[in-house]
N, C-alpha and C positions, 0 to 999 in steps of 0.2 A: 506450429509453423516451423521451418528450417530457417534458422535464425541465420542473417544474412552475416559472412563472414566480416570482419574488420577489414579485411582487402579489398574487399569488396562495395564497401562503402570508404574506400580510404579517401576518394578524391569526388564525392557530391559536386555537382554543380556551384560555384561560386554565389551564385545568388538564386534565389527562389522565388517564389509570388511575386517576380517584379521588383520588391525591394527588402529585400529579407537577405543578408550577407551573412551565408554560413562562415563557423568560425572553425573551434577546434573540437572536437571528437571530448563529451565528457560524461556518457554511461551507452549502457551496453546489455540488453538483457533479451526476454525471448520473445519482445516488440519487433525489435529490431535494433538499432543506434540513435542515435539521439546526442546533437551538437549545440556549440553554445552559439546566439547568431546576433545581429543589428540588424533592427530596424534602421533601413537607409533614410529614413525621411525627417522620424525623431530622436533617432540614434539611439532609442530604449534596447537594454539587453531582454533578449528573448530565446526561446529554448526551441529548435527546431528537430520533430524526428521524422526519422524516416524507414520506413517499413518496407519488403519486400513487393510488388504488385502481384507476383507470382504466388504468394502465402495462399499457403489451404484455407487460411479461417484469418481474412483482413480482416483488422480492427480497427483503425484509425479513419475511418469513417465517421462508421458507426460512435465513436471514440468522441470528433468533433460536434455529432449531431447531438450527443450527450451535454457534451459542453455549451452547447447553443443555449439547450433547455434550462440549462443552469446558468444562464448568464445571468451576471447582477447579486447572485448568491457569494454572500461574505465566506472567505475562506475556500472559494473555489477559483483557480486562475484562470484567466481569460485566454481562451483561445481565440486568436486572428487569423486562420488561412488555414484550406485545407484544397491539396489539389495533386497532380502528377509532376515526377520530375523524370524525366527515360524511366527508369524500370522501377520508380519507387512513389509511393503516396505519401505526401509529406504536411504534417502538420507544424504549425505551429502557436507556442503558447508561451505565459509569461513565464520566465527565469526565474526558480525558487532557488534556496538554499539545499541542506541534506538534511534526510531522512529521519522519523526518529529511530530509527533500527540505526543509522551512520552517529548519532546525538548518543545513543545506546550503546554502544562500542565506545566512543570518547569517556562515556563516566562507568568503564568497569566490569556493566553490563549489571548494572543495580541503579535506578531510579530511587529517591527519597519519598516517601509517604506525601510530602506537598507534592512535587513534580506530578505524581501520579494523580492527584486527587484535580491540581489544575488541568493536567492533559486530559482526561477524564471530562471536565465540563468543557471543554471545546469540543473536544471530541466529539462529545455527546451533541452538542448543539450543530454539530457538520451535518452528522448525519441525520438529525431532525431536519433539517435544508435539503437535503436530498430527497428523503420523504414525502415533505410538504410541496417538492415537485413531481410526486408520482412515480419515482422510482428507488428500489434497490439494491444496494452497491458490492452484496455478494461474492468480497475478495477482501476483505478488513484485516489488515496487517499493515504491519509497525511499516514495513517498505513503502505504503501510499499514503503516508503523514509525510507532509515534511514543514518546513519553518520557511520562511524567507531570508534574501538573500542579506549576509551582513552587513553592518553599516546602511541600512534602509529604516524607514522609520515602521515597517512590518519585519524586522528580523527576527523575532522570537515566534510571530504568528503562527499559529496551525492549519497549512491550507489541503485540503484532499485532491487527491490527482489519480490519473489513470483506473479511465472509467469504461473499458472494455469490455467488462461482466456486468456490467449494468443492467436494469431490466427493469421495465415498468411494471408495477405490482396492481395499477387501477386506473379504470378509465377517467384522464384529466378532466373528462366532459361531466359525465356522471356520477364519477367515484367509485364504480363498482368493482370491486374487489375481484383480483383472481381467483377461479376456482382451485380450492384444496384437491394435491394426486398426491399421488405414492411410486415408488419405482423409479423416481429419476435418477438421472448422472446425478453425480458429485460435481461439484462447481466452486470454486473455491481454493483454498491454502488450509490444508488437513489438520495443520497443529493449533490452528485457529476457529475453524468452523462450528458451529454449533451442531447439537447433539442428533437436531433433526435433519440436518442438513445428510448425514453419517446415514440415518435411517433411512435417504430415498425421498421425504418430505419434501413437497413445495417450498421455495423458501418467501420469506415474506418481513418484514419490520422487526420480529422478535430478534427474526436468524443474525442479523445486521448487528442487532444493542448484545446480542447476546457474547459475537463473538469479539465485539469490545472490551466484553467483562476478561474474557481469556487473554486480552492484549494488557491490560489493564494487572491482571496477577502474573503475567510472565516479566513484566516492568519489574514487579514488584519483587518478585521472587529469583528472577536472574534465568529463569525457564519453567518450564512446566512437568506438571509428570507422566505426561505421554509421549516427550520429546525423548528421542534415541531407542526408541520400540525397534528391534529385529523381524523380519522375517521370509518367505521363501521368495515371496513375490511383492508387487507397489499393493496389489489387490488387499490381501492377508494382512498386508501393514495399515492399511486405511483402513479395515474392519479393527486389528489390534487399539488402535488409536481410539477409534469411537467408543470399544467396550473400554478404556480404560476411563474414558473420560463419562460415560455413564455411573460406572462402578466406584470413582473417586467424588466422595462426599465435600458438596461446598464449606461446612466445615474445617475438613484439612483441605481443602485448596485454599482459602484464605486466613487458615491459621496463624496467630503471630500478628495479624494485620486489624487493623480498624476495623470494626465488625458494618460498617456504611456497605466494603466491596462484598460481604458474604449474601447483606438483604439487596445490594441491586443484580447479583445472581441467584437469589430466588427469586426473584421478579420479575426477568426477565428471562429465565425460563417455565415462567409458569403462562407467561402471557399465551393468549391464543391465537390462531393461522392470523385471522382477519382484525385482531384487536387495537386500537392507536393507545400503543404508548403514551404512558406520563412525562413525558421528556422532564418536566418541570420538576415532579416528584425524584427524578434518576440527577438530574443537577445538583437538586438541593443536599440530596445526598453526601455529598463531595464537597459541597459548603458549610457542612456539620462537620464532615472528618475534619478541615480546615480549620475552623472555629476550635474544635476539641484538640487539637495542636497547641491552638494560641497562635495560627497564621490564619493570613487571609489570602485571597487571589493576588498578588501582587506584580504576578506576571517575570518573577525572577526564577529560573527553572537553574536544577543542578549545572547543565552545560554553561550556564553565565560564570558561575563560582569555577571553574578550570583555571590552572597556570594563575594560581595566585588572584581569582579573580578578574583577569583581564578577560575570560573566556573562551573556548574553540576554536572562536579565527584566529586568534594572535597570532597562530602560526598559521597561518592560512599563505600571508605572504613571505614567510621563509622558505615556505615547500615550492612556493607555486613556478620554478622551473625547474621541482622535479618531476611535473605530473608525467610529461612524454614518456619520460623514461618507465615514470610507476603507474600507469593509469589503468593497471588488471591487480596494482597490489590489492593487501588485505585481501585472499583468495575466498576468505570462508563465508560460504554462505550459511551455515547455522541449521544445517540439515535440511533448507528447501527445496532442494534437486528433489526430493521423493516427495517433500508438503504440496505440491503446486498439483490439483489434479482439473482439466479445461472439462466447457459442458461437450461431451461428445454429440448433443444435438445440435449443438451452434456449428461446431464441425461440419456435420453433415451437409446442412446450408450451404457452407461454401465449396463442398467437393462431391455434391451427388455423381459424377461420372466415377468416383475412384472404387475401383476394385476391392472383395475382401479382403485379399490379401496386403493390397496396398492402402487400404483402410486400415487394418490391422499394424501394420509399420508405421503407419502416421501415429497412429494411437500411443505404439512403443516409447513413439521417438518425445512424443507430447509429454508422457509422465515423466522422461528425463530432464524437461526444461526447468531452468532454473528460472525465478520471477524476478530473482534479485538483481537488482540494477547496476555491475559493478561499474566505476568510474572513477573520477573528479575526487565525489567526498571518499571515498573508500582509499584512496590514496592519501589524502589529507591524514586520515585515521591512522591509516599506516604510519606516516611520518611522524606523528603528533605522539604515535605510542614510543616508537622507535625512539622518540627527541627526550621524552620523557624516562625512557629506560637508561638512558646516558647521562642526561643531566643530575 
């Protein structure tokens, strides 16, 4: 979709669903904008976006009726409202914290073997809750983790967001499994995706655990070794990617590391289309690497230990009337502009009247979107590097 400009969303309607008081502009990606807002009634902060109604392929529907399904699911936030405001569909859901891609940038862009191995058993247990609702989540990257907001009694928590790839995998009713194809779109964030997904493959449960393991070694590792591939077209590069990551042995991809991450990437790429996962056996996992530490879950992640132990926020309120000024800093998104590839069938759906050619323009314009959220935290990170290069 043509991501709505900043001018264009400069001035939203002051209030929405009645009593939902848009606040200030704090991310920005190729949803659309997304403001910080109050509940007029219980004065809870809440997170409202708003998306173009003109979009080739709305999400924020679709998005909400996701979030329905998932209500009540620990670590997913609750969406309250979804409806029109003049030319935009606007949801809204509860105010998290940042990212761990924004958490990731704050420590260096190296996570510590605990960090990993605790992020790792929520992780995993997210998306066993998504699952175990019949769908999945087919966009697994570091940018739709995020924590709660500070000073709350969930601020370290891991809750999953933005669920616009979603897709049921079986019927709620009877369980029956999608059938296995071949030849489809790519769907997904390339430098994350599993191997089958690369192949054309259905995706299905493995696809999900598998490309957590890839988030999982790029934490660990500081990136991966298909990240910064060359070549003529987005096409040729998402072919480079997948062959490298066939051709690169789980061995050296978790070399140096606790040997827990190398057996839950043979495991979960060994699993089959239709098989359920041992969620339990892939936790425990990660409670061995922990133990063989001499740690345990303790729920204290490297971002706590910042600035002398005070942690990430501390500066949170120093910065905070820089954001107007910096709220596009920290520019770099980490080579996603080309990672982000949308299902061209879901496309379709929503623009059967559009021309080849203007089908083909859409398409262009789609592999240039970037997924990355810039805003709020990304400005904080900025500041927080900056304060720290001076001090």
């Amino acid at each position: 979709m043509a991501r709505p400009s900043s001018s264009s969303l400069a001035s939203p309607s002051s209030i929405v669903g009645v009593h939902y008081k848009v606040g200030r502009k704090i991310g920005e990606g190729s949803f659309g904008i997304i403001y910080e807002g109050t509940n007029l009634i219980s004065n809870q902060q809440i997170a409202i976006k708003f998306e173009s109604r003109k979009s080739e392929a709305p999400q924020l529907r679709d998005e909400y009726r996701t979030y329905k399904i998932l209500s009540g699911v620990d670590g997913i936030p609750a969406a309250y409202y979804f409806g029109q405001d003049g030319m935009y569909n606007v949801l809204v859901l509860d105010l998290l914290g940042p990212s761990l891609e924004d958490l990731f940038d704050m420590c260096s862009r190296r996570f510590s073997v605990k960090t990993v191995a605790m992020l790792a058993r929520s992780m995993i247990s997210r998306v066993q809750s998504i699952h175990e609702r019949n769908l999945i989540y087919r966009d697994i990257k570091p940018d739709n983790f995020l924590i709660g907001r500070p000073n709350t009694d969930i601020a370290n928590k891991v809750f999953m967001v933005d669920f616009g790839m979603a897709k049921q995998y079986r019927d709620p009713k009877t369980k029956q499994h999608i059938p296995y194809r071949e030849r489809k779109s790519l769907s997904g964030t390339a430098r994350y995706m599993s191997i089958n997904t690369h192949l054309g493959r259905e995706q299905s449960r493995r696809d999900d655990l598998e490309s957590l393991g890839h988030v999982f070694m790029y934490f660990l590792r500081g990136s991966l070794p298909w990240q910064g591939l060359k070549a003529a077209t987005n096409k040729q590069k998402y072919e480079k990617i997948g062959e490298k990551k066939q051709t690169t042995m789980i061995k050296d991809l978790c070399s140096g590391f606790p040997e827990e991450f190398a057996i839950y990437m043979q495991y979960v790429r060994k699993l089959g289309f239709d098989e359920t996962p041992d969620y339990d056996f892939l936790r425990d996992l990660f409670t061995k690497a922990l133990n063989n530490l001499g740690d345990i879950d303790d729920g204290v992640y490297d971002w706590m230990l910042l600035n002398d132990g005070k942690g990430w926020e501390s500066r949170r309120n120093r910065h905070h009337h820089h954001h107007h000024n910096h709220h596009q800093a920290g520019g770099n998104n980490h080579g996603h502009q080309t990672d982000l590839v949308r299902n061209s069938t879901t496309r379709a759906r929503h623009s059967k009247q559009a021309q080849p050619q203007q089908q083909l323009q859409q398409d262009q314009a789609l592999y240039q979107e970037a997924p990355h959220k810039r805003g709020f935290w990304r400005s904080v990170i900025s500041f927080f590097k900056c304060s720290s290069c001076c001090n």
